[in-house]
N, C-alpha and C positions, 0 to 999 in steps of 0.2 A: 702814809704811802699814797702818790697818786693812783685814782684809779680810773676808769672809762670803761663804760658798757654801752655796747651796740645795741639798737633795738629797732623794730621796724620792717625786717624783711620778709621777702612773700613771693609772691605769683606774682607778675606785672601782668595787668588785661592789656589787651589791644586796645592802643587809645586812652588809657589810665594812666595812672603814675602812683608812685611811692614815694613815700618819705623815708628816710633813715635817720634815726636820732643817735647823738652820743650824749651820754649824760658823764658826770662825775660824780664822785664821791668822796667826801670829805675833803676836798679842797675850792678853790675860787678855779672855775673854768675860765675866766674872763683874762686872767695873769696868763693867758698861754693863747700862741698861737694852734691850729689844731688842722690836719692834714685827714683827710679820706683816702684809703687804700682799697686797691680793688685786687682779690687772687681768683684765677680764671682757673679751671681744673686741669692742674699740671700745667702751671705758667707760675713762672713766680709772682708773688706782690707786685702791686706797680702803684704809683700815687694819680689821683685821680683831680684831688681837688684842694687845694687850703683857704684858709681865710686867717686871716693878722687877729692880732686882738682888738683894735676896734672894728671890724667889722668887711675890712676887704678881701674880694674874694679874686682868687685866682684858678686858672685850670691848665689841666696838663697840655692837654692837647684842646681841639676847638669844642662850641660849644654844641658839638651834631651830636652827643651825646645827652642835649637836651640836661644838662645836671646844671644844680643849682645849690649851693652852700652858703648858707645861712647860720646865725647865731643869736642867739638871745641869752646875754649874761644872765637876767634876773631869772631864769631859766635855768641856768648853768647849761645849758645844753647847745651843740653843734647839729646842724640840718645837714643833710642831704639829698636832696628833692632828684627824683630821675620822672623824665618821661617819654625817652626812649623804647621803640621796640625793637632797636638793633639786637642779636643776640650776643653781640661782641660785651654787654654791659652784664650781661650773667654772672655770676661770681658771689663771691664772700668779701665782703665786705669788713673792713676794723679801721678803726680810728685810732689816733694817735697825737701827744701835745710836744709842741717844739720845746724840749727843754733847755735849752740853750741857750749861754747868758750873755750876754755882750754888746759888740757893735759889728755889723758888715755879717760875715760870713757867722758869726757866733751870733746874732739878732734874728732869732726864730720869722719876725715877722719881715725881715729883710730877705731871710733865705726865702721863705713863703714867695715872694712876690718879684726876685731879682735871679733868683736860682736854683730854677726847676732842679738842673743835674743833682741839685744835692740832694733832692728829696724824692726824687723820681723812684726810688728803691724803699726809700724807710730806712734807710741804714746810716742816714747821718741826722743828727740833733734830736732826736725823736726815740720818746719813751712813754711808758704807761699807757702801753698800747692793750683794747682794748680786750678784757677775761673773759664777757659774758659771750655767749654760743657767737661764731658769726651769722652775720646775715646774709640771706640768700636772696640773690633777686633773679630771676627767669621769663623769661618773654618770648 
C-alpha cells in the first residue's frame, strides 16, 4: 500500500525559510507524480504546488508565495521549500501521488502541469495522501 509522510514543519523566522519533506514508504516515489496541499484553519484543502515525475514543477497561483518544489528520486522524497512571511501560507500541510493512469486528463503529470482545476481540491487523481501528523507552518 502506498504511503507518504510529511515532515519538516515549524515556526517560519522572519526572513528564514523551511523545508517540507514528503517521503514514501515502500514504494518507488519517482513512478508518481506528487502534488503539495496546503489546509488553512477552517478553509478547506487547496493544492499549492506539483511537480511531474521527472522533475517539473508547477504552482497554483504565482510565485509571491516564494515556494519551491523539488524532488530527489534517489531520495524517494518530494520538497517543499517556502520562504514567505505572508500569513496567508500558514496551515497544514500533506502531500499526495497522482495515481492516475493514462494519457490527457488520466496522465498525473499532464494534469500536474495543463490542469490546475483538477487538482486544485485533491479530489481528483490523487491518493496516498499523506498519515504522518501534518505539518504546521506559521509566520
Amino acid at each position: 500500500q502506498l504511503q507518504l509522510v510529511e515532515s519538516g514543519g515549524g515556526l517560519a523566522q522572519p526572513g528564514g525559510s523551511l523545508t517540507l519533506s514528503c517521503t514514501a514508504s515502500g514504494f518507488n516515489l519517482g513512478n508518481y507524480a506528487i502534488g503539495w496541499f496546503r489546509q488553512a484553519s477552517g478553509k478547506e484543502r487547496e493544492g499549492v504546488a506539483c511537480i511531474t515525475r521527472r522533475g517539473t514543477p508547477n504552482y497554483m497561483y504565482s510565485t509571491e508565495d516564494r515556494l519551491t518544489i523539488s524532488r530527489d528520486n534517489a531520495d524517494n522524497a518530494v520538497y517543499l521549500r517556502m520562504s514567505s512571511r505572508r500569513a496567508e501560507v500558514t496551515g497544514d500541510y500533506f502531500c499526495a501521488a497522482f495515481v492516475i493512469r493514462g494519457a490527457g486528463d488520466r496522465d498525473g503529470d499532464y494534469v500536474c502541469l495543463e490542469n490546475k482545476g483538477l487538482w486544485k481540491f485533491g479530489t481528483y487523481g490523487l491518493d496516498s495522501w499523506g498519515k504522518g501528523p501534518p505539518v504546521t507552518v506559521a509566520s
